[in-house]
C-alpha positions, -999 to +999 in steps of 0.1 A: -094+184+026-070+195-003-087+191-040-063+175-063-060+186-100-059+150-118-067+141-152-100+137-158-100+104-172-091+091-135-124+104-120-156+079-127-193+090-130-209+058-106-180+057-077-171+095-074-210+094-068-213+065-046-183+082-027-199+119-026-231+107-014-213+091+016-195+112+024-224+140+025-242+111+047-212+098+070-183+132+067-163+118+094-167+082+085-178+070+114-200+039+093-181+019+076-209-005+062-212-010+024-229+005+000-256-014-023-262-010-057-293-031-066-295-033-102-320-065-100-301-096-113-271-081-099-265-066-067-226-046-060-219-041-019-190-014-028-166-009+007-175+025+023-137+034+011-116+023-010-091+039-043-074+070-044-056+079-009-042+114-001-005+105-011-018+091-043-033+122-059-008+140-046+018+123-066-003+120-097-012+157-097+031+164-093+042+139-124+011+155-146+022+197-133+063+182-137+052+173-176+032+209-178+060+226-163+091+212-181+086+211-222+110+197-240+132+184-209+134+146-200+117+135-171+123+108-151+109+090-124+126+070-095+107+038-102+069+030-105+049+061-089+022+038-074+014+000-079-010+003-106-001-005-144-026+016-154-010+048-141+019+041-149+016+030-185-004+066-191+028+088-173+052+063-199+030+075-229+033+108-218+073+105-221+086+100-185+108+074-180+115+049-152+155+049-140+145+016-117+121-009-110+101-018-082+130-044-069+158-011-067+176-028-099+188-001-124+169+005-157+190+039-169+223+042-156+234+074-127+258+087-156+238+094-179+214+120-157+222+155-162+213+184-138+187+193-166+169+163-160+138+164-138+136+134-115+104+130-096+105+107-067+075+088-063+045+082-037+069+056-014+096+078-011+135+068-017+165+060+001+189+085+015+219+071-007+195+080-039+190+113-028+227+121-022+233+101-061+210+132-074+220+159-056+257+151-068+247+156-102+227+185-095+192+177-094+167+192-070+149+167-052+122+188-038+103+204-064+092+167-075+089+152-040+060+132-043+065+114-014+032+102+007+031+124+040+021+093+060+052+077+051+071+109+063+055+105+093+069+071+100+106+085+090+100+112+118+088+086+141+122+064+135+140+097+138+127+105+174+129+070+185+167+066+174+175+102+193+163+086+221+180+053+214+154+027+207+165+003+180+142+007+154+119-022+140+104-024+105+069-042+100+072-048+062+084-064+032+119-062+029+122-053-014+092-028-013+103+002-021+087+018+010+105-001+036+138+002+016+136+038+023+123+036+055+151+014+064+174+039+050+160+067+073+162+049+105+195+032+098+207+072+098+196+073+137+191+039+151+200+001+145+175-011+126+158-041+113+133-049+090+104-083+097+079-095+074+055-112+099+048-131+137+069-156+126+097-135+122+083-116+153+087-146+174+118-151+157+131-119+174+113-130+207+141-161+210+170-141+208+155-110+234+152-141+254+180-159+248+162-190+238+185-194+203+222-192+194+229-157+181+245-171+149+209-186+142+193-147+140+221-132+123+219-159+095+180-152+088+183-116+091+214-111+075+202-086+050+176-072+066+194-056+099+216-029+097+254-027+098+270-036+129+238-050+141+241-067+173+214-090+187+226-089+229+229-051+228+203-032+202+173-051+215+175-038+249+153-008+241+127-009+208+102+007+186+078-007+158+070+013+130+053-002+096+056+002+061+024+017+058+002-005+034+011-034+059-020-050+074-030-025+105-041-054+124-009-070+122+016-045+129-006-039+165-009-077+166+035-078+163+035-048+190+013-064+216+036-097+213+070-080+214+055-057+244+046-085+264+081-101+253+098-070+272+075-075+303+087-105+304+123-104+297+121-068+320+091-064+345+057-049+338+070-017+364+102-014+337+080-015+304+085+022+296+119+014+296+122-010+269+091-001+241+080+030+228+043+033+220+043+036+182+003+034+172+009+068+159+026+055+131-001+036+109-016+052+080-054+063+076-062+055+048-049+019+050-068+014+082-099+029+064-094+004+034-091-024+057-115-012+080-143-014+054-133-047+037-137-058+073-177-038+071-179-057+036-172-091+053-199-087+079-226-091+050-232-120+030-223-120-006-216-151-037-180-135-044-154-105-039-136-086-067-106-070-057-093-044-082-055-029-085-026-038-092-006-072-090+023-056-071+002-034-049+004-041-011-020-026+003-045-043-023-029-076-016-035-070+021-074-066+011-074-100-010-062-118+025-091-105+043-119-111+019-105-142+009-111-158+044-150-154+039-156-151-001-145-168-032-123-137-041-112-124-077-082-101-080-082-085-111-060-054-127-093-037-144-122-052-167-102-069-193-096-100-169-133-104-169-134-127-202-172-137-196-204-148-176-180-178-166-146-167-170-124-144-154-088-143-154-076-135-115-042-133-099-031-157-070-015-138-045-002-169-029+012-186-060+018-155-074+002-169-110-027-160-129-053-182-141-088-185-158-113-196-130-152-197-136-171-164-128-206-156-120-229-186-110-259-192-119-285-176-098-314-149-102-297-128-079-258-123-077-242-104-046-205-089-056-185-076-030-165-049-047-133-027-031-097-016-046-065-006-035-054+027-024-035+033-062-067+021-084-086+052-102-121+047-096-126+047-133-113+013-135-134+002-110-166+018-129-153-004-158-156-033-141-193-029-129-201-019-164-186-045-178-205-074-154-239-048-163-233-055-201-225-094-197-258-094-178-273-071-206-289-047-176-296-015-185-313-002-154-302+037-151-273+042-128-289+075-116-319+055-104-299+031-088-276+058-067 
């Protein structure tokens, strides 16, 4: 697998260890239980992956070679290159600026980008009508194509489904910046339509079967369907793809329940007809992520910390899970660790962030520790050392790995 040039400050000296000696143990991760760090009074079951995906170095290593490459010229990037503050506060310092945020809405105006200007587009990828904005003014939009791999994948998928006429369904959040340009890809070759979850799922099921008025669909989906979208016609023949930080489980979970919606609606004998088989689609290092906070889960632990950023989906996705068996933290990096008792942690379902007590009073504490896909592992090395020092432990880390 490709080495990635990063800066060094993203690399850590306890994870890339934990990771290296895994990997040398397990190379085509096949065991996805945890691994322990017993440091006595505190014990850290870290998920057998976790951090820095493929499409994440890649992007990084791009923005730090575009700075390199281009003195004295501005630089600019689309929006946020991955959902972690830290990442993106260090490419700010460096002197690239954001022309949008992570909802689409305009920071720097169109007209006042020059064909000098280097634009990088980040790890989600962008729409089709952005693309055509920067090529009008001159821009090259490849040499600073950081766009993930995985989620080109899905747009070729959506490609070969609409030459073949399947409508062309979206499993994921409708403002993420992924599925805005997934949608824009598919919309080029296929209706298309965009669901969050089952409910919406089931949603769909009503009108396929002609259970609810059609006015009721078009009034929830309204800005989430395509153009022209029409509910009696385009749903005669589908495909599910995902926006691929969306919960694995789910997406197969929506696929099995529209497929068995078209059996229905069509015959078993006629299924071929009517869905396309899409598994193909769902990204590996998601399903690794999730995969091992699913490995954490099996063992028994007094808490979770989940770090990365508030925004991040694919890190959200991981709070869900581990939230169903642990008391779970989600923090950005140490500095929401306040103290043996406090920590400051983000409600994903609130979406608020409060102070909530921390470690409990035992001889032994178990943390169950993961991050999302765009955390560096440094940040997660800050946060054990940071509990270590609370705990005043000073046990070696090399006698520990």
């Amino acid at each position: 697998m490709k080495q990635f040039d990063i800066p060094e400050f993203y690399r850590s000296p306890i994870i890339s260890r934990v990771k290296a000696k895994r990997k040398a143990e397990d190379p085509r991760k096949k065991d996805f239980t945890p691994t322990l760090l017993n440091f006595g009074k505190i014990e850290f079951l870290v998920a057998r992956h976790f951090g820095f995906c493929y499409g994440v170095e890649n992007a990084i290593e791009i923005s730090y070679n575009s700075l390199l490459e281009n003195p004295g010229k501005r630089i600019f990037l689309l929006s946020q290159m991955i959902h972690n503050p830290d990442v993106n506060a260090d490419l700010v310092s460096n002197g690239i600026q954001f022309i949008q945020d992570t909802d689409g809405s305009q920071l720097i105006p169109w007209e006042e980008l020059t064909s000098e200007d280097i634009v990088i587009i980040p790890a989600f990828g962008t729409t089709l009508e952005v693309e055509q904005i920067l090529r009008s003014k001159g821009i090259n939009t490849e040499s600073y194509n950081t766009t993930c791999p995985f989620v080109e994948k899905v747009w070729n998928r959506s490609e070969k489904l609409g030459n073949d006429n399947h409508t062309i369904i979206i499993h994921g959040k409708y403002n993420h910046e992924e599925t805005r340009a997934t949608f824009s890809h598919a919309n080029k070759n296929a209706p298309s339509i965009i669901i969050k979850d089952m409910n919406e799922a089931q949603l769909l099921a009503q009108i396929i079967l002609g259970e609810i008025d059609k006015s009721i669909f078009e009034a929830h989906f309204k800005e989430k369907m395509s153009a022209g979208f029409d509910a009696d016609i385009h749903f005669s023949k589908i495909g599910i793809v995902n926006q691929t930080t969306m919960l694995a489980n789910e997406t197969q979970e929506i696929t099995d329940f529209l497929r068995n919606v078209m059996i229905k609606k069509y015959g078993e004998e006629r299924l071929k007809e009517h869905i396309a088989d899409t598994r193909d689609t769902l990204c590996y290092a998601t399903n690794d992520n999730q995969t091992s906070t699913l490995g954490l889960m099996e063992n028994q632990a007094d808490l979770a910390i989940v770090v990365g950023g508030y925004n991040s989906s694919n890190t959200t996705h991981l709070v869900e899970l581990l939230e169903q068996k642990f008391t779970t933290f989600f923090i950005r990096s140490a500095n929401e660790i306040h103290g043996k008792d406090k920590i400051q942690t983000f409600d994903i379902h609130s979406k608020s962030i409060s102070e909530l007590p921390f470690l409990p009073e035992k001889e032994t504490i178990r943390i169950a520790l993961t991050s999302g896909a765009s955390c560096p592992d440094a940040i997660v090395d800050g946060v054990i050392k940071k509990i270590l020092d609370l705990l005043e432990i000073e046990k070696p880390i090399e006698e520990v790995i």
